[in-house]
NUVEXFI-804612 format. One record per atom (N, C-alpha, C): residue number from 1; x, y, z; residue in three letters; atom name. Coordinates in Angstrom, 3 decimals. Layout:
<pts>
@num=NUM&c1=X&c2=Y&c3=Z&residu=ALA&atome=CA
...
</pts>
This chain:
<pts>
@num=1&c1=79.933&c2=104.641&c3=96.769&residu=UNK&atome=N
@num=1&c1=81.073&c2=105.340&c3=97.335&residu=UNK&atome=CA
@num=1&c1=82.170&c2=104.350&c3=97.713&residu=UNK&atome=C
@num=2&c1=81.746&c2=103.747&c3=98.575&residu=UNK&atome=N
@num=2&c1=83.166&c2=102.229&c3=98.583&residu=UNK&atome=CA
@num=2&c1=83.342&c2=101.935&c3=97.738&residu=UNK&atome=C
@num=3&c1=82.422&c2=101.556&c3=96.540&residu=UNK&atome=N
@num=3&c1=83.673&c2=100.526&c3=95.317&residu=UNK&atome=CA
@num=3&c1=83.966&c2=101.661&c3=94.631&residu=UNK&atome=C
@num=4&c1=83.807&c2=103.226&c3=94.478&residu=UNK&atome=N
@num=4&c1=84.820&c2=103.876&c3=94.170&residu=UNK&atome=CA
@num=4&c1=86.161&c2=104.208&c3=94.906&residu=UNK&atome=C
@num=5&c1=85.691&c2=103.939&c3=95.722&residu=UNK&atome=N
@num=5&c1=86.992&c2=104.343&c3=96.860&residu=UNK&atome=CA
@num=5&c1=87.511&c2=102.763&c3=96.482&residu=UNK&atome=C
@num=6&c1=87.313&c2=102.105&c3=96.121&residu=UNK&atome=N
@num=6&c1=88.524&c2=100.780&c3=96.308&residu=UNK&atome=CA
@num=6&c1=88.957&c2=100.787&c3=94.762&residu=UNK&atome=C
@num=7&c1=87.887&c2=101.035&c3=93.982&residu=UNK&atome=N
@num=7&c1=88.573&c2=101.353&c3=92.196&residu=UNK&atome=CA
@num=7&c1=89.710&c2=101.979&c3=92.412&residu=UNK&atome=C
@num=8&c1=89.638&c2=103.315&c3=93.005&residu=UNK&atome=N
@num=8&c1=90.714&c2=104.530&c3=93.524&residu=UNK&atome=CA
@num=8&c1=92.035&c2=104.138&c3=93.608&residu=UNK&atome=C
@num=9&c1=91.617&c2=102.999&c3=94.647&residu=UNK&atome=N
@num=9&c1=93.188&c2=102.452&c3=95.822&residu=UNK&atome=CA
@num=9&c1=93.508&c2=101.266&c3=94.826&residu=UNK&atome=C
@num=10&c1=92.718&c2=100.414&c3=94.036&residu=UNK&atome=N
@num=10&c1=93.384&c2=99.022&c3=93.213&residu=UNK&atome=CA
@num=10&c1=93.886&c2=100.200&c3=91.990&residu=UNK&atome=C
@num=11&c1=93.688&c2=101.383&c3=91.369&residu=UNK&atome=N
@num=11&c1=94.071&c2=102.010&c3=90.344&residu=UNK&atome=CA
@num=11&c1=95.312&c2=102.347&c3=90.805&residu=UNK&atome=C
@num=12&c1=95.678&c2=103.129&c3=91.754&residu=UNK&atome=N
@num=12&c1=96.755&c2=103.209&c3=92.203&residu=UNK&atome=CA
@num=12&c1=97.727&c2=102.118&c3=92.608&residu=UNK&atome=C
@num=13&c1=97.513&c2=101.191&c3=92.793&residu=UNK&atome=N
@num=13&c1=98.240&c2=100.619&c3=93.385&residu=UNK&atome=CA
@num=13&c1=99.124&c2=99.789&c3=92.275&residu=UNK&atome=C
@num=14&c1=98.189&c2=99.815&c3=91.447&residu=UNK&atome=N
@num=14&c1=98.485&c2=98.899&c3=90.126&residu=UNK&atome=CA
@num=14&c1=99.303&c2=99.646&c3=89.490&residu=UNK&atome=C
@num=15&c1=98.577&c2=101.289&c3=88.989&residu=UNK&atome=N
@num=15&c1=99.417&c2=101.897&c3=88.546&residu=UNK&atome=CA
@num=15&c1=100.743&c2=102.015&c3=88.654&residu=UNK&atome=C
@num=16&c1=101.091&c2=102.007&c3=90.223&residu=UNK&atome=N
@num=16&c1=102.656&c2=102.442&c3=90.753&residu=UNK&atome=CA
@num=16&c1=103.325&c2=101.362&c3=90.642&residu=UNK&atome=C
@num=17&c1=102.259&c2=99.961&c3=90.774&residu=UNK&atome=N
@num=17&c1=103.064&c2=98.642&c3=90.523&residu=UNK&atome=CA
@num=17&c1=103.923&c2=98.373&c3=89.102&residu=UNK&atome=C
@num=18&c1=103.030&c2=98.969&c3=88.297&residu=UNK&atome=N
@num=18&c1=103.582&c2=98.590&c3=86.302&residu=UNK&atome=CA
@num=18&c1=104.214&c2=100.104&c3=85.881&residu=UNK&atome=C
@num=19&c1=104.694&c2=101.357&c3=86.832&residu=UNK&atome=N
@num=19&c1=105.353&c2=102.344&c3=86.443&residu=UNK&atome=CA
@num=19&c1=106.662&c2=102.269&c3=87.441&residu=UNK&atome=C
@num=20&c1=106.837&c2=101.399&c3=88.304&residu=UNK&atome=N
@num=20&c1=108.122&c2=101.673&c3=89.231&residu=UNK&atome=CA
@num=20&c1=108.644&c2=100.301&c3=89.377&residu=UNK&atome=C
@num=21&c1=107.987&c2=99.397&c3=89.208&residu=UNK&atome=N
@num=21&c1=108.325&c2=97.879&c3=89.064&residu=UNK&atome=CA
@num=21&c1=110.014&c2=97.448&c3=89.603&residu=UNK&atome=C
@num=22&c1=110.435&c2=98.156&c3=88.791&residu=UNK&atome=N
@num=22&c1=112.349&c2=97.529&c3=89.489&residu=UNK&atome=CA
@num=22&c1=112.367&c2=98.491&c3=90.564&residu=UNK&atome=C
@num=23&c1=111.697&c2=99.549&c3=90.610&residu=UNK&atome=N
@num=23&c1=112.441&c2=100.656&c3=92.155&residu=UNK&atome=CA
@num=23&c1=111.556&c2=99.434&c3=93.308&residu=UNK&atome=C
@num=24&c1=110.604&c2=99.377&c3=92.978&residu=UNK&atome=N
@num=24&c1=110.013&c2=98.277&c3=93.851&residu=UNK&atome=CA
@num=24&c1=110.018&c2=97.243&c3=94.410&residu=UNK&atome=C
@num=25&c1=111.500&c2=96.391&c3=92.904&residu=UNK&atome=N
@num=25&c1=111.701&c2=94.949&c3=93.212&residu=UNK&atome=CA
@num=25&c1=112.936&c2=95.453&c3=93.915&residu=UNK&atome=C
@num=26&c1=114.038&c2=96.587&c3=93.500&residu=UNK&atome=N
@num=26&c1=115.094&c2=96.548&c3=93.797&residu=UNK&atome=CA
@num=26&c1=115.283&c2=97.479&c3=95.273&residu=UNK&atome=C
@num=27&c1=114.681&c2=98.543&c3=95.833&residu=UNK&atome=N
@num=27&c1=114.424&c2=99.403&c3=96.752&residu=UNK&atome=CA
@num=27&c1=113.338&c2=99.881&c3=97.428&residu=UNK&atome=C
@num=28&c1=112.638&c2=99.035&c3=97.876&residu=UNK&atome=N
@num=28&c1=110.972&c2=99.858&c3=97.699&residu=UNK&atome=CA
@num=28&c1=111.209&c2=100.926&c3=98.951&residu=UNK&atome=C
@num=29&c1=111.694&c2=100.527&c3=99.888&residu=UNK&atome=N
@num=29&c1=111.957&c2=101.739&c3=101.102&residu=UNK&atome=CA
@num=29&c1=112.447&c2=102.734&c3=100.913&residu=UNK&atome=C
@num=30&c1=113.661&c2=102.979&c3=99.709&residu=UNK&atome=N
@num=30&c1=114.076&c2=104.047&c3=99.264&residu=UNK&atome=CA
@num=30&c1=113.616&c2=105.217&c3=98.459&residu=UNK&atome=C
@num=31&c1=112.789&c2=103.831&c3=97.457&residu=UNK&atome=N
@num=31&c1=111.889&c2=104.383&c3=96.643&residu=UNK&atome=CA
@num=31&c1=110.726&c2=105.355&c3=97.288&residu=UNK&atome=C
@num=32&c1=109.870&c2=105.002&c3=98.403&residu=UNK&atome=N
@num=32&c1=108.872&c2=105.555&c3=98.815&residu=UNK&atome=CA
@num=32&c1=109.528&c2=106.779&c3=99.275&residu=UNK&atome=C
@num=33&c1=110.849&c2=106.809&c3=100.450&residu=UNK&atome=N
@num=33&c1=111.218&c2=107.971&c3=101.008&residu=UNK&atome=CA
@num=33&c1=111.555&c2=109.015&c3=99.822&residu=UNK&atome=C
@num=34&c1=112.487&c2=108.623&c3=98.700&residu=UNK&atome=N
@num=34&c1=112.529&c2=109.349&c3=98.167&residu=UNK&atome=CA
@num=34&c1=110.978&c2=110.398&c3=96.801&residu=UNK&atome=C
@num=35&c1=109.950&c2=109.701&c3=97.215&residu=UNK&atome=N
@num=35&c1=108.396&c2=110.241&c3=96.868&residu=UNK&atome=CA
@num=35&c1=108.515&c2=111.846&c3=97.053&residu=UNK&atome=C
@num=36&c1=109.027&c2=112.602&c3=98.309&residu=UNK&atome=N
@num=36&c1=109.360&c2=113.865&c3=98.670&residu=UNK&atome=CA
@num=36&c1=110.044&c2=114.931&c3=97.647&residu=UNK&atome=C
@num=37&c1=111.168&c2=113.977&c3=97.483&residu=UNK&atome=N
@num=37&c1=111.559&c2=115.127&c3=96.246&residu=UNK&atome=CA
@num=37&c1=111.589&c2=114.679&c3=95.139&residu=UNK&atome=C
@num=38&c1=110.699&c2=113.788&c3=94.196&residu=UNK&atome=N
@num=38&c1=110.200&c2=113.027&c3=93.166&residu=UNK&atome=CA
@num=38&c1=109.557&c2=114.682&c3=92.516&residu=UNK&atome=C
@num=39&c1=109.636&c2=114.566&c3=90.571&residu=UNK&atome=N
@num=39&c1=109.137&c2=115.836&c3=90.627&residu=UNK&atome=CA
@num=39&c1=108.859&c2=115.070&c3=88.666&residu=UNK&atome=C
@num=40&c1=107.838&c2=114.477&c3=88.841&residu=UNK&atome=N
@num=40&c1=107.639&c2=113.967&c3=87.672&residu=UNK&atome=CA
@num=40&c1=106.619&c2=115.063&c3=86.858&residu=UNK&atome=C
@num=41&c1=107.231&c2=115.300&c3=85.799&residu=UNK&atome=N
@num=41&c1=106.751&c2=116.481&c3=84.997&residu=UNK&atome=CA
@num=41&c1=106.286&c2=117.881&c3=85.516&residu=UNK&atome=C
@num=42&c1=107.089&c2=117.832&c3=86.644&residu=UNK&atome=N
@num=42&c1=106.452&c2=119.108&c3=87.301&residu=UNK&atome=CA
@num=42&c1=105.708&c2=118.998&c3=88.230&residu=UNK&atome=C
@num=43&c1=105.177&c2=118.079&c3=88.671&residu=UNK&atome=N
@num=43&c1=103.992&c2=118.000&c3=89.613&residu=UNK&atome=CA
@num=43&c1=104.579&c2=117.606&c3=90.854&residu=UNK&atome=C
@num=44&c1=105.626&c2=117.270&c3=91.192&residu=UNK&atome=N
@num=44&c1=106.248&c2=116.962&c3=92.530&residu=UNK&atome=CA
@num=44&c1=106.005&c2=115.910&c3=93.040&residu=UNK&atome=C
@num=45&c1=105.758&c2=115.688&c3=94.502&residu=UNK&atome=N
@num=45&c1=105.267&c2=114.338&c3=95.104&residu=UNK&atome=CA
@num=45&c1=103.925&c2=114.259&c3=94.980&residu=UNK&atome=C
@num=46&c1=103.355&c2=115.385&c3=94.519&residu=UNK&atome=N
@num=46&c1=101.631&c2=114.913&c3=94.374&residu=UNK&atome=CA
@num=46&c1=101.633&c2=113.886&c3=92.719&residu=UNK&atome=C
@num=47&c1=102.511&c2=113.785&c3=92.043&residu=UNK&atome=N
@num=47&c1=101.980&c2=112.945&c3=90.698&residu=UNK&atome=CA
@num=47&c1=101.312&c2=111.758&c3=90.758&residu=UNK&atome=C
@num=48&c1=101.840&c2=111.162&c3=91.944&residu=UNK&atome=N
@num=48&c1=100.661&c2=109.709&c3=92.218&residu=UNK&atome=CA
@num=48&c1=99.864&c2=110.053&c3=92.235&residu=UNK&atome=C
@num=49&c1=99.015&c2=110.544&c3=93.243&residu=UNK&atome=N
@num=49&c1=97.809&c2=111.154&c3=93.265&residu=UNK&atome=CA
@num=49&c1=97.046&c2=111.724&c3=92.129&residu=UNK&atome=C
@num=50&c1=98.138&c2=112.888&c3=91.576&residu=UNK&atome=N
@num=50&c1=97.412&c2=113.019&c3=89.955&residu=UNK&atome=CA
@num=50&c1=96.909&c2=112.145&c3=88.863&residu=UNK&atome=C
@num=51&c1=98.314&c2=111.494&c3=88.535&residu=UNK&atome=N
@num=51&c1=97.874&c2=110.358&c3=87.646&residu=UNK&atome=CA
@num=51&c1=97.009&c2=109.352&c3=88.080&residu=UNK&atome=C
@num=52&c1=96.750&c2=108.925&c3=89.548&residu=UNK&atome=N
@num=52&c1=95.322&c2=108.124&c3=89.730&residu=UNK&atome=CA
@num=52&c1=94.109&c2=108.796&c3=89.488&residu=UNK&atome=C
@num=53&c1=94.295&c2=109.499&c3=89.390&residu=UNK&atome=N
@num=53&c1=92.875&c2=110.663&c3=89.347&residu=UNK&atome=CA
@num=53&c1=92.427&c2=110.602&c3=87.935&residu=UNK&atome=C
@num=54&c1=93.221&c2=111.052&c3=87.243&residu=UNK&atome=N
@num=54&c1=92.899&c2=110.642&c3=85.779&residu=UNK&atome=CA
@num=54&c1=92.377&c2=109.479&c3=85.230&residu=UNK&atome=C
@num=55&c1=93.347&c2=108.928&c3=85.285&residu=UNK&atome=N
@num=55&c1=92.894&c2=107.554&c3=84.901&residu=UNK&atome=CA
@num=55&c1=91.893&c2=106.796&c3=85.705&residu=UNK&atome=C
@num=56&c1=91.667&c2=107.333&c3=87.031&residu=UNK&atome=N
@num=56&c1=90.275&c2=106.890&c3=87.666&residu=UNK&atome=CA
@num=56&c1=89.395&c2=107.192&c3=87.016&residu=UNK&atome=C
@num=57&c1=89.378&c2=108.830&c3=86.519&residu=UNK&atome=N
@num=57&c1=87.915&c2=109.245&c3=85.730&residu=UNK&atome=CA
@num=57&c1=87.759&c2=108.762&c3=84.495&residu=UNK&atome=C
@num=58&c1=88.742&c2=108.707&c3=84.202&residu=UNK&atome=N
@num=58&c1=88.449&c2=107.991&c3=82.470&residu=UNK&atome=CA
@num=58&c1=87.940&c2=106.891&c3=82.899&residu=UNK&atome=C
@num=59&c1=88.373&c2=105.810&c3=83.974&residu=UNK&atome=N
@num=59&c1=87.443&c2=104.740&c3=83.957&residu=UNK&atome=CA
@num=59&c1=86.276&c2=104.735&c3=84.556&residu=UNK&atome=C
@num=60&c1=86.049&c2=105.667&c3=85.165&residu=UNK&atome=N
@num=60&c1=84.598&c2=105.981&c3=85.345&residu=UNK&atome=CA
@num=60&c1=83.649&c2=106.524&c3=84.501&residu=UNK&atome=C
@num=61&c1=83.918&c2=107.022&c3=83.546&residu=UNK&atome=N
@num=61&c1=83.709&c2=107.157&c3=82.518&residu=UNK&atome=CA
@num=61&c1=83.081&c2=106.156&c3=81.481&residu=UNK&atome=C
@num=62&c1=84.343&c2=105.263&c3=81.324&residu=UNK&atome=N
@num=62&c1=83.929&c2=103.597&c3=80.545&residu=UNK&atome=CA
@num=62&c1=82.809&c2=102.908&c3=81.252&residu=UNK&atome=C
@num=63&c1=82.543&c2=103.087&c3=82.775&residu=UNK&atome=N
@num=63&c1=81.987&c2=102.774&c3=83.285&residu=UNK&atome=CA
@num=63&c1=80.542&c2=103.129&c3=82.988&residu=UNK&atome=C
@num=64&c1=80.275&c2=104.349&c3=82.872&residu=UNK&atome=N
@num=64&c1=79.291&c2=104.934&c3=82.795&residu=UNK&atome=CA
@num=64&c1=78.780&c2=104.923&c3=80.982&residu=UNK&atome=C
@num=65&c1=79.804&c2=104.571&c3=80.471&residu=UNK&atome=N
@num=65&c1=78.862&c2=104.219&c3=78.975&residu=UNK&atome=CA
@num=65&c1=78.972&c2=103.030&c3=78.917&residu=UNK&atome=C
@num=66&c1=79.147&c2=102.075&c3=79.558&residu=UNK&atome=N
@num=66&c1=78.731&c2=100.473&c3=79.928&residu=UNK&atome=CA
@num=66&c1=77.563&c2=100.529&c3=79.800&residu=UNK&atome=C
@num=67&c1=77.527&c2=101.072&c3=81.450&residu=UNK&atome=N
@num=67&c1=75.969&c2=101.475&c3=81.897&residu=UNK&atome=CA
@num=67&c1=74.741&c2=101.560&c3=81.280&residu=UNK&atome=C
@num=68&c1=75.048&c2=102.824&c3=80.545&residu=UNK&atome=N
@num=68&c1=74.048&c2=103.365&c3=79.360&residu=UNK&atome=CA
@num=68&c1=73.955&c2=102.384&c3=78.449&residu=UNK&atome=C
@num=69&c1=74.802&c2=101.493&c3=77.971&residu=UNK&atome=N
@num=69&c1=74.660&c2=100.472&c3=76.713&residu=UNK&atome=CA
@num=69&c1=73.866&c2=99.637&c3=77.085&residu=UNK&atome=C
@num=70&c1=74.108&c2=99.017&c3=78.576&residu=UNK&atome=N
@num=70&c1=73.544&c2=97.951&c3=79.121&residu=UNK&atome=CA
@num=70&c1=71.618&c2=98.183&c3=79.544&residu=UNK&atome=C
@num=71&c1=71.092&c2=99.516&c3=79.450&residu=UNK&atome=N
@num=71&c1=69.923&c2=100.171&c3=80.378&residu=UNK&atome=CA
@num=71&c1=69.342&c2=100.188&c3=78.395&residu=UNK&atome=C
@num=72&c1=70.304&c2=100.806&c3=77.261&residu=UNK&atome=N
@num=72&c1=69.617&c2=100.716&c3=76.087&residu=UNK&atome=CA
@num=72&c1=69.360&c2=99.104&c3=75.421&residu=UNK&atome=C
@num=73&c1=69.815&c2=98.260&c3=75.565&residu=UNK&atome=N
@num=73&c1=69.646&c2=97.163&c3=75.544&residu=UNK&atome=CA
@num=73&c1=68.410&c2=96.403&c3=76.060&residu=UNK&atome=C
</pts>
């Protein structure tokens, strides 16, 4: 449960780092306030959240046929 919960928070964090990069270098305070009325494909201020989610499970996923490769081995 912790090193999913920290996969979670380094996925995100990374994520928002290599998708907002100049709002970050150039505004990051603005950038965050404006998170509220952010409305990326429809999903509003929840899209961070979404898109970590995804791409969390897919790598949990990779994770889990690691696993299996490594236990058939």
């Amino acid at each position: 449960m912790k090193s999913s919960l920290k996969l979670f928070f380094i996925t995100f964090v990374v994520l928002s780092l290599l998708m907002h990069y100049k709002e970050f270098l150039a505004n990051p305070i603005d950038h965050i306030k404006n998170l509220s009325i952010a409305g990326a494909y429809g999903l509003g201020s929840l899209h961070p959240i979404i898109f970590t989610a995804i791409i969390f499970v897919l790598l949990l996923v990779i994770k889990a046929i690691l696993k299996i490769l490594r236990v058939i081995k």
